[in-house]
N, C-alpha and C positions, 0 to 999 in steps of 0.2 A: 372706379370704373372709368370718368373721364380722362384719366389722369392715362390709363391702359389703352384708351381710346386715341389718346392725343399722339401715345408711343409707336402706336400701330401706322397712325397715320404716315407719320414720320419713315419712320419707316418703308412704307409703299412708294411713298416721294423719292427717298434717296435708292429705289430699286429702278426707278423709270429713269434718275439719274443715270445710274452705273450703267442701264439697257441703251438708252441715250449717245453716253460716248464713245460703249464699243461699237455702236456703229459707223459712228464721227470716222474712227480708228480703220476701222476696216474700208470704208470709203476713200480714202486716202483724200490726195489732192484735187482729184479727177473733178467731184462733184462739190466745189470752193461755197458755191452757194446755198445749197444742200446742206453742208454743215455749217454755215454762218445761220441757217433756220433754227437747226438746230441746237447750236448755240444759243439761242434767243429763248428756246424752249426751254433749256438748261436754268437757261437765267431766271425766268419766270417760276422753275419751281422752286430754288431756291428761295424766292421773295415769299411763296405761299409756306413754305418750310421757318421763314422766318415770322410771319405771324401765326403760327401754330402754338398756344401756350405749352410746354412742355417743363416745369419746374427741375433744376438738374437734380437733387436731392427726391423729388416728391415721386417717383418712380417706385423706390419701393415705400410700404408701409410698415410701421414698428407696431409693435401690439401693446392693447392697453397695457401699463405699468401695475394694474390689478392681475389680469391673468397673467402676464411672464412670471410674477410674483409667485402665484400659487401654482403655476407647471415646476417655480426651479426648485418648490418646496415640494411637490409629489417625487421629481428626479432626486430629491435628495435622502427620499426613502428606500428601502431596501425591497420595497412592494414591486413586483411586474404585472403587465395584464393585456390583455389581448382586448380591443374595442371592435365592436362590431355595428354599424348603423345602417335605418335602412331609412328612406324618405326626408331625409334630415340631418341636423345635429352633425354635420361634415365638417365645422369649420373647430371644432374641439382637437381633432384627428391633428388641422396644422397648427394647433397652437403646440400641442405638444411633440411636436415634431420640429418644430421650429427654435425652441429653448433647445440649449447646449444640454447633454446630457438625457438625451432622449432613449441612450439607449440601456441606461440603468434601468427605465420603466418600462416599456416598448416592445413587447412580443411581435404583436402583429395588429394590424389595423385593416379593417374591411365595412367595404359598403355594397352590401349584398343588395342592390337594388330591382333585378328583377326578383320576380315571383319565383321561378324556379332556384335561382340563387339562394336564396332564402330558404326556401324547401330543404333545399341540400345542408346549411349550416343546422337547420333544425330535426335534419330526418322526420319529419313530415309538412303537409301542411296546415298554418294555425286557423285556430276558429274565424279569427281577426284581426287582420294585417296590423293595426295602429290600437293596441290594447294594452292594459295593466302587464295583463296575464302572458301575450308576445311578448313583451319587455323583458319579461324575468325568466322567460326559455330563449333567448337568445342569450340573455347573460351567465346564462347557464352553459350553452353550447358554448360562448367565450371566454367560461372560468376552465372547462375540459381542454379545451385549445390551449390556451395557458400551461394547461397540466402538460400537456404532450412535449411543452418547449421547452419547457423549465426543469430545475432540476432539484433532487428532493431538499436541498437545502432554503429554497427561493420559498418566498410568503406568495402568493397569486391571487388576485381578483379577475373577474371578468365584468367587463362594460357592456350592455346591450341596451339600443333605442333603436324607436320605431315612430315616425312622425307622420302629421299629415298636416303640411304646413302650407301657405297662400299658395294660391295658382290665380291665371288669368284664362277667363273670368272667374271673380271668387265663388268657390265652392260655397252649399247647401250649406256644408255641414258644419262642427266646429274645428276650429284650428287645434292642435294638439299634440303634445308628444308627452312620450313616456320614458323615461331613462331608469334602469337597473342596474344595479350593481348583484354580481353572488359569489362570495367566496367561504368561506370554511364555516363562519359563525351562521350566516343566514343570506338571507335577500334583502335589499333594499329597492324600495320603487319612489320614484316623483314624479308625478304627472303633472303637466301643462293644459292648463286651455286660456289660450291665449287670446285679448283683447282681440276681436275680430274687425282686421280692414285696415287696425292701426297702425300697421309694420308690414314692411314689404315684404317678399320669403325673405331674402337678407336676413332684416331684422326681425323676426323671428328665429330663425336659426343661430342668431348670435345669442337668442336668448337661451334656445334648449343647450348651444352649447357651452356656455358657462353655467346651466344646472348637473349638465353631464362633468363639467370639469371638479364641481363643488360634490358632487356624488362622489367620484374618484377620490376626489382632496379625503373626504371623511372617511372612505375606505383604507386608505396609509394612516389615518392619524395625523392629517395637517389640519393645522386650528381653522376653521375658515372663517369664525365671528365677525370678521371684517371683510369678506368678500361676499357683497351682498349681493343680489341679481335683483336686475333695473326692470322693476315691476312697475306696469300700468295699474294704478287706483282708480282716476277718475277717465271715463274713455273721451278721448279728444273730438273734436268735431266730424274728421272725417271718417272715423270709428264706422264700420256696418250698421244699419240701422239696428236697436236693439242690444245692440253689443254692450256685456259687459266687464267689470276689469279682467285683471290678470287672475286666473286660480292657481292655487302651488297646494295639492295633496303629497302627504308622503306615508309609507306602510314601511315596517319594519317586521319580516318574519323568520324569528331565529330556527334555527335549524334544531331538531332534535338530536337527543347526546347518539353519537353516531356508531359507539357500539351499539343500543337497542336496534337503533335502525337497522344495521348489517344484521345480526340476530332475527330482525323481522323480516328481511327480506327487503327491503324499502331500500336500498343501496344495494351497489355490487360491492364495494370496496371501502376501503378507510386505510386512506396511508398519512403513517404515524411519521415526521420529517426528524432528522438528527438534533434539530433544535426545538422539538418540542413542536411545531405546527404540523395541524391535522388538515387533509385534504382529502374530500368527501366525495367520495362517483364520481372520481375523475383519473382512471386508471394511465399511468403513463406506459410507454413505446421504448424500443429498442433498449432494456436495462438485461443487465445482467441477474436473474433471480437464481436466489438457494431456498425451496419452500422444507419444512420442518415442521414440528410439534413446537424443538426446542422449548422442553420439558427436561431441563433447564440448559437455556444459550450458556455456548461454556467458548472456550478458544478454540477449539479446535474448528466452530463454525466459521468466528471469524477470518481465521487464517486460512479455509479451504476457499470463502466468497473470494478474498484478498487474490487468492493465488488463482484464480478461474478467471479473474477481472481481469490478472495480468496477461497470463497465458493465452485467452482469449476473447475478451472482452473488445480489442479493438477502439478504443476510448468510450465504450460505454460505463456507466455509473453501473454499480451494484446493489442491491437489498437481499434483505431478507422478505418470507410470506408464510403467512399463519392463515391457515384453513381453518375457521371457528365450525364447521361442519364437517364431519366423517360419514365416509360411508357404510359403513358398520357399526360405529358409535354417537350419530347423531351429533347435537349442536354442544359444546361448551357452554357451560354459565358464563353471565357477562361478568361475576367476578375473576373467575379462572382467566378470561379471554382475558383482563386487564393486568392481572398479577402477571401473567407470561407480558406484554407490552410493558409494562412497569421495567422490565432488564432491558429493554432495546434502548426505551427514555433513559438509563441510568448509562448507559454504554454509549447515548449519544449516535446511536445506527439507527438507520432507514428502517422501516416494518412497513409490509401491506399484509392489511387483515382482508381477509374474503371469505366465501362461503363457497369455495370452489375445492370439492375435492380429488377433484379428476384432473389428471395432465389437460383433460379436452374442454373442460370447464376454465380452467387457468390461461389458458393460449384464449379463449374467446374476450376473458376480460384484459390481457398482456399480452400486445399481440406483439411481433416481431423480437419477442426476447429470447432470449436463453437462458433455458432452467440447468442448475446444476442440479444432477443425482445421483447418488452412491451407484455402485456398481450391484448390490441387490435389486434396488428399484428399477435399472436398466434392464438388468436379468429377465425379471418376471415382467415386465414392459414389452417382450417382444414375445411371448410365450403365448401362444392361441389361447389356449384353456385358461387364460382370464381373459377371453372374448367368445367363452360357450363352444371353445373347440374348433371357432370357424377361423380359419387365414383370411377369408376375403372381409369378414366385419373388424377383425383386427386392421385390416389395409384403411378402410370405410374409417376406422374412428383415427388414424392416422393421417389421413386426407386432411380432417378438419386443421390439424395440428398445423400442418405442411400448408394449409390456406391460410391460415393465422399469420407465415411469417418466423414461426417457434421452432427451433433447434436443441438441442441438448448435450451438455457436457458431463461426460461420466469420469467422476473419484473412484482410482481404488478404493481398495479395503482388504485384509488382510483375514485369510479364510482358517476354518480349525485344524489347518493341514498345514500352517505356517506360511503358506505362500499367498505369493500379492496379487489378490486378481485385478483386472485391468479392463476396458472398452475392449482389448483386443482379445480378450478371453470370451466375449458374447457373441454367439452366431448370429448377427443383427441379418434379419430378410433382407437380401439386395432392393427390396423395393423400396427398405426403411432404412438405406444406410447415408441418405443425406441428410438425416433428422437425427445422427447420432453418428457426425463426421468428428469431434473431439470428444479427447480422454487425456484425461492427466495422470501421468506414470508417479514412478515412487518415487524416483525424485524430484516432483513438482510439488507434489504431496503424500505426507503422511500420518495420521494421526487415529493411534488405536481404541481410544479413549470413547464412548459415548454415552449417549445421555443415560440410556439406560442403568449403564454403571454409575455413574455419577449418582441420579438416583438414590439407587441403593447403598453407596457410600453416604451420603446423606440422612436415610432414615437410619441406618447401622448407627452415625453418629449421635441423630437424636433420642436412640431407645440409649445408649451411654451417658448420655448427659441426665434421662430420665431416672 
């Protein structure tokens, strides 16, 4: 800070300089005496400019060789995440901002410091600003964030603390912060109460910020056994009266297996990653979706995704989505729901599982995407009498769709009359025809094949073998 101080000063010196001689200048010869004053003025700051300490080097500062250490070790994992702080814990944000390769990890970073702010990341407001329980819905709200950035390939944690650290004069109450981590497995929380009086806000936020950095570290899987955080034991003299050490609580609560929960209801979503990671209620934005039974995924789904992503995807990424609940047949067993996930795992492709049977249920948990749908599904999609015969509640539950953000792309399919229907074979309502501006003709795609046959090809085979 002095060192910032000394630069400043300097600074304002060499500004009264420059204001100084443009005057010198603009005065010309006229007023000889005038600028010999001023001159002299010149001179004198100069002299106050040279006893100014200003070290050339000490300008800027390098960070401890402990934490560069363990940021170049989280940048060198494959983990991203979004950090979120409120009252505190800000100087973590520049350490890893500051190390080369920041942006292997580095979604987003925010310091929601008002009240309203805060309200908005957490869609409401919490019981208590500087709590266990805030800690772990922020990092909640900055594992979803995460979701929305990343892509289904990417591992995501989200960061969230919330501190109530020194003020002048010192606060009542105790000094404290909380840091969580949430991502796929569980929650993590560590909470602080920190030696009171000992440490200025400074240092105190030097401290939540290297348990924030050491939360993170263990969320990648970096060893942290030797980044130890510089706890007060015994409290020093000018410590607050009463004041005791430093406390470090930590909670660890894993999440439950995340098909029951979807099945319960306790989740919207469960997306299954190409590489085997799960990511739990935390729906991602603008993807391309093909939703299905896929009873049983065969090629033809993938090369219809493949060719929708092309055709009009726009550089969004593609998945697949399995609705574990019908609306006529009720929920799937969590065995069924896993043996259909088991071919997505084995094929190495994106799955989101959900409990959304409805176009309008789908758009509220995937908003801004684009579902692909056979050209029957589009059919009877715009057909009153599956909206009880009414145009205007069919318009009504199309709204929602159209407020989501959600679009749709219709596949032929080839009808018992031999020919190919198409989007432009469907009387879509002009009201409804921005919500089903593409269709892929026959030669974008073709494939006569489905599950249902396949199916019965398959029990055909096994009553043969029986």
């Amino acid at each position: 800070v002095a060192m910032n101080i000394s630069a400043l000063r300097c600074g304002a010196l060499l500004s009264r300089v420059s204001k100084l001689q443009s005057s010198t200048c603009r005065k010309g010869t006229h007023l000889q005496a005038s600028s010999s004053f001023t001159r002299a003025r010149i001179n004198s700051i100069h002299a106050r400019m040279a006893s100014t300490s200003l070290p050339s080097a000490a300008v800027v500062s390098e960070l401890d060789p402990a934490v560069e250490a363990i940021v170049k070790a989280i940048h060198a994992t494959p983990t991203k995440t979004v950090v979120y702080a409120t009252g505190g814990c800000v100087q973590v944000m520049s350490w890893l901002l500051s190390v080369p390769g920041a942006s292997n990890t580095i979604l987003e970073v925010s310091v929601p410091y008002a009240r309203d702010s805060l309200v908005d990341i957490l869609g409401k407001e919490p019981e208590q600003y500087c709590s266990e329980e805030t800690a772990a819905q922020i990092a909640e709200a900055a594992y979803r964030r995460a979701a929305s950035l990343s892509s289904f390939s990417d591992t995501i944690v989200g960061i969230g603390a919330t501190c109530a650290l020194a003020t002048v004069p010192l606060k009542r109450g105790e000094h404290r912060a909380h840091i969580a981590c949430c991502s796929s497995l569980g929650t993590h929380v560590l909470s602080l109460t920190f030696c009171k009086g000992a440490r200025s806000r400074v240092g105190e936020d030097d401290l939540a910020s290297r348990a924030a950095l050491k939360v993170l570290a263990e969320a990648c899987e970096v060893d942290t056994s030797s980044f130890t955080l510089p706890t007060i034991t015994t409290p020093p003299p000018h410590a607050a009266p009463g004041a005791g050490p430093d406390v470090i609580k930590q909670q660890k609560h894993a999440r439950e297996d995340p098909i029951d929960a979807l099945l319960a209801g306790r989740v919207r979503c469960v997306e299954c990653g190409p590489g085997g990671q799960m990511v739990v209620d935390a729906p991602r934005r603008n993807k391309v979706v093909l939703p299905g039974s896929f009873n049983p995924l065969h090629e033809g789904h993938r090369k219809l995704l493949d060719v929708a992503v092309a055709r009009y995807g726009q550089g969004m990424e593609g998945c697949f989505e399995l609705s574990v609940g019908n609306a006529d047949k009720g929920m799937l067993p969590a065995e069924e729901v896993r043996r259909r996930l088991t071919q997505f795992q084995a094929a190495g492709l994106p799955l989101i599982l959900t409990s959304a049977p409805l176009f309008t249920n789908k758009a509220a948990i995937m908003k801004n995407c684009k579902f692909v749908v056979g050209y029957d599904t589009a059919y009877r999609m715009v057909m009153p009498k599956y909206y009880n015969d009414s145009h205007t509640q069919m318009l009504l539950d199309f709204a929602g769709l159209r407020a989501a953000g959600c679009s749709f792309i219709v596949a032929g399919r080839r009808d018992e009359g031999g020919a190919f229907k198409t989007r432009g074979d469907i009387d879509v309502p002009p009201e409804l025809a921005d919500l089903f501006p593409a269709g892929l003709s026959e030669s974008d795609f073709r494939e006569d094949i489905s599950s249902t046959e396949l199916r019965k090809r398959m029990q055909q085979q096994q009553q043969q073998q029986q």
